[in-house]
PDB file of N, CA, C and O in Angstrom:
ATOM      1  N   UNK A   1     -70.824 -20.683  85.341  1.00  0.00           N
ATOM      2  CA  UNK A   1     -71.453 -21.978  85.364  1.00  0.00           C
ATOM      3  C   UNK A   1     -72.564 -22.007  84.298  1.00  0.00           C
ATOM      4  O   UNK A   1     -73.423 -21.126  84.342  1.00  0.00           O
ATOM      5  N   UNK A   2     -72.614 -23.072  83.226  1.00  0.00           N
ATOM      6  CA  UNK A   2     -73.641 -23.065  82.284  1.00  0.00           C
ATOM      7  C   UNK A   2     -74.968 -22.984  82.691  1.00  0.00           C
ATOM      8  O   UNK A   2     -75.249 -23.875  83.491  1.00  0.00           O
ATOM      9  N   UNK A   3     -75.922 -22.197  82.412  1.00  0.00           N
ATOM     10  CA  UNK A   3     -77.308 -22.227  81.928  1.00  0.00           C
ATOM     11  C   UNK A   3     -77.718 -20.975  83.759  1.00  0.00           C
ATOM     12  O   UNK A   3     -78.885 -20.645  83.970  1.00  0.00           O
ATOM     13  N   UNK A   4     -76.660 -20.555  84.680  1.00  0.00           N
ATOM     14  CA  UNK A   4     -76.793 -19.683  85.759  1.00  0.00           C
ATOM     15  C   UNK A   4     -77.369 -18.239  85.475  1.00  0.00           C
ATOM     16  O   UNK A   4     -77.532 -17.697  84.382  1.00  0.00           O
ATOM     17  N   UNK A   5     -77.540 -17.929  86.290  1.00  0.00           N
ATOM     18  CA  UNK A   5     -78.101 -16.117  86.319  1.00  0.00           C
ATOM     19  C   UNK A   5     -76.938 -15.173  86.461  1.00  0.00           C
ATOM     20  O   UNK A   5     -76.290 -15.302  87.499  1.00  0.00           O
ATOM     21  N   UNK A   6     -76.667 -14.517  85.856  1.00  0.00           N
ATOM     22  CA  UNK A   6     -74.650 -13.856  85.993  1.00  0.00           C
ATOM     23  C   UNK A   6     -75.049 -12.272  86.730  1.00  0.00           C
ATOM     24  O   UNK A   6     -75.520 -11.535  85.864  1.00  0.00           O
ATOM     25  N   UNK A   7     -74.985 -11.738  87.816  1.00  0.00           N
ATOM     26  CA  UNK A   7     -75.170 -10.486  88.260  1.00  0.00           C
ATOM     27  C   UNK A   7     -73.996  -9.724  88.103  1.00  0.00           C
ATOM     28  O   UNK A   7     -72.897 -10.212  88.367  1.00  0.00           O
ATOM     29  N   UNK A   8     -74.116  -8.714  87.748  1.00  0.00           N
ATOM     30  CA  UNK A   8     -72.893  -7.760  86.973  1.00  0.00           C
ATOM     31  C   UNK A   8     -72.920  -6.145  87.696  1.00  0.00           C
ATOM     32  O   UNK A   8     -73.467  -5.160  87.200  1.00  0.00           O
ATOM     33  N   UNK A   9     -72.125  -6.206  89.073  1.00  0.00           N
ATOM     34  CA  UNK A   9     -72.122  -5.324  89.889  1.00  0.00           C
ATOM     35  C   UNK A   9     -70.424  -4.510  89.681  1.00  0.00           C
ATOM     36  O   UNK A   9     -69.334  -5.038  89.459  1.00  0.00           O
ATOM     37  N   UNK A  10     -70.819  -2.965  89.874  1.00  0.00           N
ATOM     38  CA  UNK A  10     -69.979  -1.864  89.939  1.00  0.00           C
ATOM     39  C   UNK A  10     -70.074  -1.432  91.413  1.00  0.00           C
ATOM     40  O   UNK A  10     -71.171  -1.714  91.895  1.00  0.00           O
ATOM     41  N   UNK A  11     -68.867  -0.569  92.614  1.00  0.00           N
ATOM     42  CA  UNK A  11     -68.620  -0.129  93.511  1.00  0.00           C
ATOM     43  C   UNK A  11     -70.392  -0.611  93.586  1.00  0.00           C
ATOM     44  O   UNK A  11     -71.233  -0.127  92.828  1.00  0.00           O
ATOM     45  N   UNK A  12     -70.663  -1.520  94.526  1.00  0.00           N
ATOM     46  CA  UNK A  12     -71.763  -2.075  94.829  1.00  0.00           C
ATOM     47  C   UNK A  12     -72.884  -1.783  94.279  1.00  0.00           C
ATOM     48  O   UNK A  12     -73.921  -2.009  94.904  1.00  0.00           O
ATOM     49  N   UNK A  13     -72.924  -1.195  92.940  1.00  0.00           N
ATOM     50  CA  UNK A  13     -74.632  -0.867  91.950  1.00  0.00           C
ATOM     51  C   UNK A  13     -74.708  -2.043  90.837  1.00  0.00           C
ATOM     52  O   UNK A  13     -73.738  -2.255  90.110  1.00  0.00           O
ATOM     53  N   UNK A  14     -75.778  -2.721  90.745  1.00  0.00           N
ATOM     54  CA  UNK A  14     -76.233  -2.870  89.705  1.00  0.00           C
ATOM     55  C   UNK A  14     -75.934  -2.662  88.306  1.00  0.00           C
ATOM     56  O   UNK A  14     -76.485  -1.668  87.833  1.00  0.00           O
ATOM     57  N   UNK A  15     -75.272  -3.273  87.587  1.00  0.00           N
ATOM     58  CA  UNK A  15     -74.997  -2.482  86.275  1.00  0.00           C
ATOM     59  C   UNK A  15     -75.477  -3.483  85.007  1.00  0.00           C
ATOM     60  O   UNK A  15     -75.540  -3.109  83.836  1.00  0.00           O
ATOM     61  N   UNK A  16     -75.792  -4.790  85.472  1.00  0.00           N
ATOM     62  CA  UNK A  16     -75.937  -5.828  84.346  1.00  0.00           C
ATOM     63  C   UNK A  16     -76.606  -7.570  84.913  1.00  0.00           C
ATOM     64  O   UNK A  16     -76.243  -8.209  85.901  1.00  0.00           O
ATOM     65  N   UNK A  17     -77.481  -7.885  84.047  1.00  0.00           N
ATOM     66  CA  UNK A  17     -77.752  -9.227  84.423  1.00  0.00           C
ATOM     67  C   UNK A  17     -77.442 -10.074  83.163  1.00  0.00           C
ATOM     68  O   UNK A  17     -77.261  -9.502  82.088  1.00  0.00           O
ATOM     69  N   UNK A  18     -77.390 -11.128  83.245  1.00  0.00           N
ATOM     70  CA  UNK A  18     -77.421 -12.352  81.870  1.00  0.00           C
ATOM     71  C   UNK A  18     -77.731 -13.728  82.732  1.00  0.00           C
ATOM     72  O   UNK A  18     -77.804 -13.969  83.937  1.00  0.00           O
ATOM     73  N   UNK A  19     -77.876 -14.495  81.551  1.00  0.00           N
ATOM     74  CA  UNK A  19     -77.275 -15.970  81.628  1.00  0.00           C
ATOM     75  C   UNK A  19     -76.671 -16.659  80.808  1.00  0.00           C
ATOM     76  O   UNK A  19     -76.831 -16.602  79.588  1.00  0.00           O
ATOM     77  N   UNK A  20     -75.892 -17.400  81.421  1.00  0.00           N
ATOM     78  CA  UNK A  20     -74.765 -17.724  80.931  1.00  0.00           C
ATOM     79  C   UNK A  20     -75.147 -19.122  79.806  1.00  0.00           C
ATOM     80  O   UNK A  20     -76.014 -19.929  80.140  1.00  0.00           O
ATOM     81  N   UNK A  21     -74.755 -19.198  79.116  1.00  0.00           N
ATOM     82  CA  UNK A  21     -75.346 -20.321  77.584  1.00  0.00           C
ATOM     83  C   UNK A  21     -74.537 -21.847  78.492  1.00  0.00           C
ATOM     84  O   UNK A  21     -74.053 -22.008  79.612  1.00  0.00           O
ATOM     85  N   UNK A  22     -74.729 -22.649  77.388  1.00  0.00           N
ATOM     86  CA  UNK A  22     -74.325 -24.061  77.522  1.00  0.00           C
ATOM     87  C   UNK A  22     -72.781 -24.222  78.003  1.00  0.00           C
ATOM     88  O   UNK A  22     -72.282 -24.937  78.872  1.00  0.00           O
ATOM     89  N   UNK A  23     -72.362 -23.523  77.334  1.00  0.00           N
ATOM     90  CA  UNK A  23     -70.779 -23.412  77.556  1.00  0.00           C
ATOM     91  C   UNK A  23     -70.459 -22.837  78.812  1.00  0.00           C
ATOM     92  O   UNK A  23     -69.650 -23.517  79.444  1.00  0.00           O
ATOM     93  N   UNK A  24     -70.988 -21.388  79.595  1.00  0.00           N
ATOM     94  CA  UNK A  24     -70.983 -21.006  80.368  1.00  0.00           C
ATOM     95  C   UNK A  24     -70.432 -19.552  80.324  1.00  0.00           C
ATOM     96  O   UNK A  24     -70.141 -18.953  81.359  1.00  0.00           O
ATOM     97  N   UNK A  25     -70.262 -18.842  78.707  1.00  0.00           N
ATOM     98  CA  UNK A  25     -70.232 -18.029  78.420  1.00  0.00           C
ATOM     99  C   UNK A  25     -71.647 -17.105  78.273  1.00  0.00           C
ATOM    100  O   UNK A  25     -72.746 -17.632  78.104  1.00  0.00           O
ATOM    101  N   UNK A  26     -71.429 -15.579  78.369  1.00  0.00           N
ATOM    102  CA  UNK A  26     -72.376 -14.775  78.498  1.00  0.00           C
ATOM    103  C   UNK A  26     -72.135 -13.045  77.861  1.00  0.00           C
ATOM    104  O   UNK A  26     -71.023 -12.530  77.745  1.00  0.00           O
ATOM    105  N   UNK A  27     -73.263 -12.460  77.559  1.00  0.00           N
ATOM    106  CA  UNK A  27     -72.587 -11.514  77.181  1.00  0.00           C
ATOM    107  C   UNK A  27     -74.307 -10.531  77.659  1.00  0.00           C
ATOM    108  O   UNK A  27     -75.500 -10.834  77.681  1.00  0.00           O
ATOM    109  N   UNK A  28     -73.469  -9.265  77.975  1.00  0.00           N
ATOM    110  CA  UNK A  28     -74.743  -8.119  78.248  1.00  0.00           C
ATOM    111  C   UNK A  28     -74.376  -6.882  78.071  1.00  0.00           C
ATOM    112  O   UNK A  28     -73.214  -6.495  78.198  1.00  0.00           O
ATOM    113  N   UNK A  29     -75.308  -6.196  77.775  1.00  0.00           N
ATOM    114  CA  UNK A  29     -75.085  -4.329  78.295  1.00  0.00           C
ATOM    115  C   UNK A  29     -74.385  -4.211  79.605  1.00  0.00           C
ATOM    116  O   UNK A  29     -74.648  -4.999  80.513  1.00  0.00           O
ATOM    117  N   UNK A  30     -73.802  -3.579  79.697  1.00  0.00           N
ATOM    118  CA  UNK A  30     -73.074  -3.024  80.967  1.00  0.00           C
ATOM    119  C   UNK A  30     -73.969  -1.520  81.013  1.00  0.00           C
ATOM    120  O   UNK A  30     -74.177  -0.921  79.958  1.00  0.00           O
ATOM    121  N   UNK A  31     -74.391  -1.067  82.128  1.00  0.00           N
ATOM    122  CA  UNK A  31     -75.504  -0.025  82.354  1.00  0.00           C
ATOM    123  C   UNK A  31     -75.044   0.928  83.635  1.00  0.00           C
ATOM    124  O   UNK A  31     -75.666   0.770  84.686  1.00  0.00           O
ATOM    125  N   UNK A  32     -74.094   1.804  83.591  1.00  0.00           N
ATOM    126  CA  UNK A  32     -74.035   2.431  84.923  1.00  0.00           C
ATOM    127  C   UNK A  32     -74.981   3.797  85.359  1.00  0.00           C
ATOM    128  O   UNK A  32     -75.172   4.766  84.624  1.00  0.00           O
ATOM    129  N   UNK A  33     -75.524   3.618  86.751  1.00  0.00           N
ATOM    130  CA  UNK A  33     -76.483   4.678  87.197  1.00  0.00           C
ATOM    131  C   UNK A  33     -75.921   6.026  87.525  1.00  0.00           C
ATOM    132  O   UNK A  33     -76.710   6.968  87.601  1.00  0.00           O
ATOM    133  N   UNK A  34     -74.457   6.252  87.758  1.00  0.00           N
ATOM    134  CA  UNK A  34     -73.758   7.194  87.476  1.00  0.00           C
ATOM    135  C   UNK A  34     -72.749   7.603  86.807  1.00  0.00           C
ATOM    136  O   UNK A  34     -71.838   6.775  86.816  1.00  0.00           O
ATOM    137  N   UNK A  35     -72.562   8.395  86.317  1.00  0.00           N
ATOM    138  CA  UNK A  35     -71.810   8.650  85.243  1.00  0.00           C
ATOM    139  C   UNK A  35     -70.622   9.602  85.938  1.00  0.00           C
ATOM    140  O   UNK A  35     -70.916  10.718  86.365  1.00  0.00           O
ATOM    141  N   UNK A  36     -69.240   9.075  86.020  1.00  0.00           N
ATOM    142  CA  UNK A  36     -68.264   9.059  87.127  1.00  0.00           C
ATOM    143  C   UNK A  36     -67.083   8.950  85.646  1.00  0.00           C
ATOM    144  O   UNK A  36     -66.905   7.879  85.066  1.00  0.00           O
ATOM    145  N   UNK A  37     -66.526   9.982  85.315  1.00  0.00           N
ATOM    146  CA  UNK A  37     -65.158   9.955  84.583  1.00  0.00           C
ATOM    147  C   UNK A  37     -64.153   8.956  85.376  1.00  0.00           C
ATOM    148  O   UNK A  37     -63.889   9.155  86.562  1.00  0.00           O
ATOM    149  N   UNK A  38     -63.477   7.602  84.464  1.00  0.00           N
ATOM    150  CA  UNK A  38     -62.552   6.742  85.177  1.00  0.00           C
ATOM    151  C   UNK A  38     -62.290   5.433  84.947  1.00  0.00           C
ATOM    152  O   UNK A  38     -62.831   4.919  83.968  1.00  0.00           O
ATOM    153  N   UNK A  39     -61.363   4.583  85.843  1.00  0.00           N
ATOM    154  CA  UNK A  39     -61.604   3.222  85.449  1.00  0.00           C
ATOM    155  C   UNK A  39     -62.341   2.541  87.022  1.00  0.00           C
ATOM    156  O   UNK A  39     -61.988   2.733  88.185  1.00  0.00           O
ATOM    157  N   UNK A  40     -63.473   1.705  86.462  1.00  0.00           N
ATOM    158  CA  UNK A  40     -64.772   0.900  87.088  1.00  0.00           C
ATOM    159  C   UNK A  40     -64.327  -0.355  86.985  1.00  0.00           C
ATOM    160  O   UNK A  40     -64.339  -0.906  85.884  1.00  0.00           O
ATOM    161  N   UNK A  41     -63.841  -1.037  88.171  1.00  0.00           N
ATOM    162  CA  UNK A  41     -64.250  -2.786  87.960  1.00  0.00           C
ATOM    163  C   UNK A  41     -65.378  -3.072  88.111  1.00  0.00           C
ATOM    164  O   UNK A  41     -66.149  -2.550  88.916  1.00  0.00           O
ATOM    165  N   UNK A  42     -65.687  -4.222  87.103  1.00  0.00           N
ATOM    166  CA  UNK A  42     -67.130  -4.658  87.048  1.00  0.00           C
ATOM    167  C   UNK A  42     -67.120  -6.117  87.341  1.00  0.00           C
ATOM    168  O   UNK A  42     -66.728  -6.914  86.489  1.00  0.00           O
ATOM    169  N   UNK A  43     -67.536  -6.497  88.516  1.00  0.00           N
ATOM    170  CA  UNK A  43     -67.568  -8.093  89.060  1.00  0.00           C
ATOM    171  C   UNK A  43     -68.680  -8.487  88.546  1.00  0.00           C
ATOM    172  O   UNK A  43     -69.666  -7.761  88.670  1.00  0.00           O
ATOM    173  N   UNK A  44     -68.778  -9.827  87.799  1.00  0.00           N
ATOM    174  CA  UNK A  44     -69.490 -10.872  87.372  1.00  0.00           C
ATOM    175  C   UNK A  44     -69.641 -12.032  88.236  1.00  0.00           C
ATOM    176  O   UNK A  44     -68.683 -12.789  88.393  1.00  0.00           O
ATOM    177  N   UNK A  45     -70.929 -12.275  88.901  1.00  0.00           N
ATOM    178  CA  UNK A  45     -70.722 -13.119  89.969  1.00  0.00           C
ATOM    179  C   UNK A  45     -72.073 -14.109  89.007  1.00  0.00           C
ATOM    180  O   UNK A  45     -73.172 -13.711  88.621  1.00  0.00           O
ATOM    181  N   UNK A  46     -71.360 -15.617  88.846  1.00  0.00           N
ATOM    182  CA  UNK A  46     -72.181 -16.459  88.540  1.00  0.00           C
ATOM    183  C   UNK A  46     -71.959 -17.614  89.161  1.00  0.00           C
ATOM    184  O   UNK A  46     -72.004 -18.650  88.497  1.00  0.00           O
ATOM    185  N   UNK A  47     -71.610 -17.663  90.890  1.00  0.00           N
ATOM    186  CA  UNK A  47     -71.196 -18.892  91.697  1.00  0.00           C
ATOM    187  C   UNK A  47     -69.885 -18.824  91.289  1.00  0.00           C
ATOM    188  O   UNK A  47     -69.118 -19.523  91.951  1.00  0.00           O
ATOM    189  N   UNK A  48     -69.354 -18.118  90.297  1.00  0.00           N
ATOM    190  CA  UNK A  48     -67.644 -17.828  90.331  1.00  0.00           C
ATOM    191  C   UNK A  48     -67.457 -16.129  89.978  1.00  0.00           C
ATOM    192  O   UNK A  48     -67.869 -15.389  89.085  1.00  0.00           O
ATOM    193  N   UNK A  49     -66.807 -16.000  90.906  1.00  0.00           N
ATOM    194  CA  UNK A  49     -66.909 -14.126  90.371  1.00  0.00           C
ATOM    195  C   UNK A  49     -65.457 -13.839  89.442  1.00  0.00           C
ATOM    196  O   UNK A  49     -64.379 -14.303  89.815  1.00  0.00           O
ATOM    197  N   UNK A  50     -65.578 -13.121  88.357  1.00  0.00           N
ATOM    198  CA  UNK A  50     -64.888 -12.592  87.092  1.00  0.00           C
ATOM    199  C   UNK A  50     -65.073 -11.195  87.563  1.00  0.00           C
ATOM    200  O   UNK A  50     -66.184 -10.743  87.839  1.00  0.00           O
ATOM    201  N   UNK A  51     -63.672 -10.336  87.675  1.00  0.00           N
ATOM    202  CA  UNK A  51     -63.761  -9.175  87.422  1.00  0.00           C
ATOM    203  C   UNK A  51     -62.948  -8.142  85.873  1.00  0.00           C
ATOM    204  O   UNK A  51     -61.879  -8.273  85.276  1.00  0.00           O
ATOM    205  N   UNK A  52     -63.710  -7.506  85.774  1.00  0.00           N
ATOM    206  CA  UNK A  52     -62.833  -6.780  84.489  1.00  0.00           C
ATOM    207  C   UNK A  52     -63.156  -5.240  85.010  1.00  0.00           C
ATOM    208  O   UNK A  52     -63.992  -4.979  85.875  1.00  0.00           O
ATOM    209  N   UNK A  53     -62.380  -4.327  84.358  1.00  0.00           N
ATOM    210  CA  UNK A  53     -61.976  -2.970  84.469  1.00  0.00           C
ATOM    211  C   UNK A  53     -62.401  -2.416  83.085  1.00  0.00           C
ATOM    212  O   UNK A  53     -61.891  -2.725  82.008  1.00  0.00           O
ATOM    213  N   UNK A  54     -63.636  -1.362  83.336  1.00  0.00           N
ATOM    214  CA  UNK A  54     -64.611  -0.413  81.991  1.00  0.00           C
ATOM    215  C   UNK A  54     -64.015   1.036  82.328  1.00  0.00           C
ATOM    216  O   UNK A  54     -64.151   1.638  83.393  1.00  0.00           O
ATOM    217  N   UNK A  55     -63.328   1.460  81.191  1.00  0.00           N
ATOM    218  CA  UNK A  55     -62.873   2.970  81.409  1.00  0.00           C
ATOM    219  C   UNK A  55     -64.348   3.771  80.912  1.00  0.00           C
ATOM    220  O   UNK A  55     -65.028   3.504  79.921  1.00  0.00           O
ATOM    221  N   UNK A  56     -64.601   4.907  82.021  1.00  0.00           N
ATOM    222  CA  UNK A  56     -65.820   5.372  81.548  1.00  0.00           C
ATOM    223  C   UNK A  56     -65.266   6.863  81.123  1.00  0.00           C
ATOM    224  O   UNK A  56     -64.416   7.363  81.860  1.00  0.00           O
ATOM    225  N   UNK A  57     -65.724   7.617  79.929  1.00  0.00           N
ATOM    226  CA  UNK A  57     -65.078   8.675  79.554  1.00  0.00           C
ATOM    227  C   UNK A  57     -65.982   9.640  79.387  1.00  0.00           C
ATOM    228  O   UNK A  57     -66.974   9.109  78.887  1.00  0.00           O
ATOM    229  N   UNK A  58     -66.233  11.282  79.614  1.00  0.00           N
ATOM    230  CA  UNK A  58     -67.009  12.082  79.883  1.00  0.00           C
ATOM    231  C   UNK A  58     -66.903  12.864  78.505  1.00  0.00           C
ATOM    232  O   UNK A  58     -65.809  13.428  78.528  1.00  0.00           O
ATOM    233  N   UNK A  59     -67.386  13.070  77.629  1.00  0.00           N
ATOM    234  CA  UNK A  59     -67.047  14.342  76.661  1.00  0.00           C
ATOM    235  C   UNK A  59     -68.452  15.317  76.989  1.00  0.00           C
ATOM    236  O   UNK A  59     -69.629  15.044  77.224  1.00  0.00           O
ATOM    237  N   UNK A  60     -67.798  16.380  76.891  1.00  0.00           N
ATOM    238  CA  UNK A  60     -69.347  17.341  75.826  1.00  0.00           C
ATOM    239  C   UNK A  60     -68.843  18.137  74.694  1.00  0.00           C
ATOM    240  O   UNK A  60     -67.760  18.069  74.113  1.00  0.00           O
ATOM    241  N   UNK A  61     -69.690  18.780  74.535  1.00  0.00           N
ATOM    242  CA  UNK A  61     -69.937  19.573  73.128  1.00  0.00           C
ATOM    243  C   UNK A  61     -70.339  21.080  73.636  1.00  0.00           C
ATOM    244  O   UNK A  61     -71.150  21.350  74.522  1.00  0.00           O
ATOM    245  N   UNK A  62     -69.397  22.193  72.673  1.00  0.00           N
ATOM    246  CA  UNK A  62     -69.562  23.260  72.818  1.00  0.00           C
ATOM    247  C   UNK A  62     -70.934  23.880  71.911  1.00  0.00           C
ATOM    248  O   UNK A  62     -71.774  24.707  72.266  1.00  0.00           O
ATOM    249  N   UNK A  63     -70.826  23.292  70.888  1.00  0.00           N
ATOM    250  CA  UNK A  63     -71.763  23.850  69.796  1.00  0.00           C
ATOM    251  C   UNK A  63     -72.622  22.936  70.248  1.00  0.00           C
ATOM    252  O   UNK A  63     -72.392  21.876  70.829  1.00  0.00           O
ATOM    253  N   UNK A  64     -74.271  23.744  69.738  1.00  0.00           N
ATOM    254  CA  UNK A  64     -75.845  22.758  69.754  1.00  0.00           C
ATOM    255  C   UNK A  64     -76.625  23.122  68.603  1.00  0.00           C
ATOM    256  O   UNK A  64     -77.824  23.401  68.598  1.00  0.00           O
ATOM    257  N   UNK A  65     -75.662  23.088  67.416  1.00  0.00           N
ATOM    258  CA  UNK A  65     -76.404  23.367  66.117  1.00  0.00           C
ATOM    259  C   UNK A  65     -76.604  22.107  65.255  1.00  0.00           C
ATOM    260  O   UNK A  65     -77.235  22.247  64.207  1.00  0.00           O
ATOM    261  N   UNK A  66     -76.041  20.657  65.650  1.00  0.00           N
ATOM    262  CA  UNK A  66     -75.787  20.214  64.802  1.00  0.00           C
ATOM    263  C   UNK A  66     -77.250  19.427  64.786  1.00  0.00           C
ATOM    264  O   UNK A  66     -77.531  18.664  63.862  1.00  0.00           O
ATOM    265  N   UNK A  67     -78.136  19.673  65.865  1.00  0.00           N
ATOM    266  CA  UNK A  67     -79.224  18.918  64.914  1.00  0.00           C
ATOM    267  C   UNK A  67     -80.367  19.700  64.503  1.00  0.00           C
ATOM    268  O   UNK A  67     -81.462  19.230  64.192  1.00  0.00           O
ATOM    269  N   UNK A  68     -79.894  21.511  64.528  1.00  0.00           N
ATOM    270  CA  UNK A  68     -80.432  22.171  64.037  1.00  0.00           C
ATOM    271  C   UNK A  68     -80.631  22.318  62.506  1.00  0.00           C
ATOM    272  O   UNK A  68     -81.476  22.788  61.744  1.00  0.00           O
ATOM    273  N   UNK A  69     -78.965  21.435  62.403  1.00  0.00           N
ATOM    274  CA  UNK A  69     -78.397  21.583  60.498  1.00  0.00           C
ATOM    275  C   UNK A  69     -78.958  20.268  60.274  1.00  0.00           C
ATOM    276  O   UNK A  69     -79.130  20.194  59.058  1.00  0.00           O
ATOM    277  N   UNK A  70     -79.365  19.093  60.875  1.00  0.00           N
ATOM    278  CA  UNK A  70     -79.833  17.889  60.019  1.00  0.00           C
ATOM    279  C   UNK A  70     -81.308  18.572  60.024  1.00  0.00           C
ATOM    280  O   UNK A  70     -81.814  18.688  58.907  1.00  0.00           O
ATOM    281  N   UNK A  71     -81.824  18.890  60.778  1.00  0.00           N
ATOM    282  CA  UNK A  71     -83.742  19.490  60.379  1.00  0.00           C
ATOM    283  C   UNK A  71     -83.273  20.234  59.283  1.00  0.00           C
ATOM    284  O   UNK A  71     -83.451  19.573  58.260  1.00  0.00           O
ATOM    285  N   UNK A  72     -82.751  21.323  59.052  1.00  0.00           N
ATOM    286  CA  UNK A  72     -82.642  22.171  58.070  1.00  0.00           C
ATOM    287  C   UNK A  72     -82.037  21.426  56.188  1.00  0.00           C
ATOM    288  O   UNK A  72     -82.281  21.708  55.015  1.00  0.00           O
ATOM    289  N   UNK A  73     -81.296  20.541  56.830  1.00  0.00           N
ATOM    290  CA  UNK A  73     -80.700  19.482  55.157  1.00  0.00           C
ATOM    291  C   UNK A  73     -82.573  18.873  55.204  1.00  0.00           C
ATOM    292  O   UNK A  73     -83.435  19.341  54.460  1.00  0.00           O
ATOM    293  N   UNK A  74     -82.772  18.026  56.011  1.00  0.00           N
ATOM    294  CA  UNK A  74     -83.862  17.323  55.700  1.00  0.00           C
ATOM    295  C   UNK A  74     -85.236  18.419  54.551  1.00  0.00           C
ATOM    296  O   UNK A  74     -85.840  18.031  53.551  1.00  0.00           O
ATOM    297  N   UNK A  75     -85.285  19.457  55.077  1.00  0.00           N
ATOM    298  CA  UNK A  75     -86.062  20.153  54.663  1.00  0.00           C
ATOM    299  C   UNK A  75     -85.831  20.780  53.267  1.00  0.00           C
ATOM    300  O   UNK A  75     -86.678  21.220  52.490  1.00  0.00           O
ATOM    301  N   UNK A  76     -84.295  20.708  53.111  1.00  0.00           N
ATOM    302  CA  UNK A  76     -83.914  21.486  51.880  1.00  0.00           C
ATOM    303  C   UNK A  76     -84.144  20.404  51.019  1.00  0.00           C
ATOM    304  O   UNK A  76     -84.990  20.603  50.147  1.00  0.00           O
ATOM    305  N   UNK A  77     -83.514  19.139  51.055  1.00  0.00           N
ATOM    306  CA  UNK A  77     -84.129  18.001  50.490  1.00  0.00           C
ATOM    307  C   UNK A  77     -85.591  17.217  50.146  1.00  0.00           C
ATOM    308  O   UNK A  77     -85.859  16.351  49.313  1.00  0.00           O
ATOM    309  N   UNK A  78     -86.325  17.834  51.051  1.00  0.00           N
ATOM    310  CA  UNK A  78     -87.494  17.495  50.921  1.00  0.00           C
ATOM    311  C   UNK A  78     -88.038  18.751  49.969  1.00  0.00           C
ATOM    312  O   UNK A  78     -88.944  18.352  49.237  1.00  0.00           O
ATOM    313  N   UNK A  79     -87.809  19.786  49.833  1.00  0.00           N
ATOM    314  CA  UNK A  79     -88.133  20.979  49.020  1.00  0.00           C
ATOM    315  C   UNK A  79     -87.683  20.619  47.441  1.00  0.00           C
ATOM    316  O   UNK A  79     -88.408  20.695  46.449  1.00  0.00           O
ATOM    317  N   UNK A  80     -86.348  20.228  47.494  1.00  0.00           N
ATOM    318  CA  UNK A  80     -85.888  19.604  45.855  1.00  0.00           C
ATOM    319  C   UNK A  80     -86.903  18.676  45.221  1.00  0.00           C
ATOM    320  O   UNK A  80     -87.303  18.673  44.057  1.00  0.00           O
ATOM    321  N   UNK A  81     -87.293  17.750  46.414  1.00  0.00           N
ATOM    322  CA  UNK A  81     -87.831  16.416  45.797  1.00  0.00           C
ATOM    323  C   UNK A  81     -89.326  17.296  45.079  1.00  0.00           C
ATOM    324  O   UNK A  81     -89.579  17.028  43.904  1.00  0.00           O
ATOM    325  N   UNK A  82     -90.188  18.240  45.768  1.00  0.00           N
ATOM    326  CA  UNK A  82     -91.146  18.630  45.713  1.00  0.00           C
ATOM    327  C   UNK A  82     -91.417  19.390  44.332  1.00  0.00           C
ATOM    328  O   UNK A  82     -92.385  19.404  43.572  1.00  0.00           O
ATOM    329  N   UNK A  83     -89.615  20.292  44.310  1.00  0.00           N
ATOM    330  CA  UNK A  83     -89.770  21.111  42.919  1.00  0.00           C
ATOM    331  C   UNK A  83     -89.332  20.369  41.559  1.00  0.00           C
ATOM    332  O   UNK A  83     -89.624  20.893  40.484  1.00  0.00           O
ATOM    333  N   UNK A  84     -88.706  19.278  41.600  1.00  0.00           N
ATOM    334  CA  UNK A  84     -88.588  18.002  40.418  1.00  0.00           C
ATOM    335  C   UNK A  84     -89.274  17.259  40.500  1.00  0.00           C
ATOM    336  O   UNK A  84     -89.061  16.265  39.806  1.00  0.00           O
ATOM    337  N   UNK A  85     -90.145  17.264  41.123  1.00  0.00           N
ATOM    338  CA  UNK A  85     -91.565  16.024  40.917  1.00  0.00           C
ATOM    339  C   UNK A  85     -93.118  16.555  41.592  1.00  0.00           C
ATOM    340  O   UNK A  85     -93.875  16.338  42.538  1.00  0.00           O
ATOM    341  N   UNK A  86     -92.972  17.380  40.398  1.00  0.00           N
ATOM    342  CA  UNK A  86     -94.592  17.696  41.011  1.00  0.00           C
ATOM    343  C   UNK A  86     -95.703  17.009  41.167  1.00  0.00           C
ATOM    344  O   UNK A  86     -96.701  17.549  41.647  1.00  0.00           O
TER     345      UNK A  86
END
């Protein structure tokens, strides 16, 4: 419904608010409080409820060097700039 408050609920949490423009379209962050590998319907209730389905996907990372190697470029770069422009 145009110009409404849109509440944007997951398995009964909280995940999103908006309002909806002239037209009665809306758009927001989607925000979940747990982080659950899967597919999530997410009901949009604005006096008409819309549901859609957010696949949530888990990765990690074996290695923890990689922002050891951007400090270390930054520095090598900052050392060049220092020895060509004194």
């Amino acid at each position: 419904m145009p110009g409404e408050p849109v509440n944007l609920t997951s398995n009964g949490d909280n995940v999103g608010h908006a309002y909806a423009d002239g037209t009665g379209a809306f758009t927001t962050a989607v925000e979940f409080t747990r982080i659950e590998a899967g597919r999530h319907t997410v009901v949009a209730d604005c006096g008409v409820r819309l549901t859609g389905d957010v696949e949530q996907v888990v990765t990690s990372s074996s290695g923890g060097h990689s922002g050891t190697l951007v400090v270390l470029v930054f520095f090598v770069l900052a050392g060049i700039t220092v020895i060509r422009f004194p």
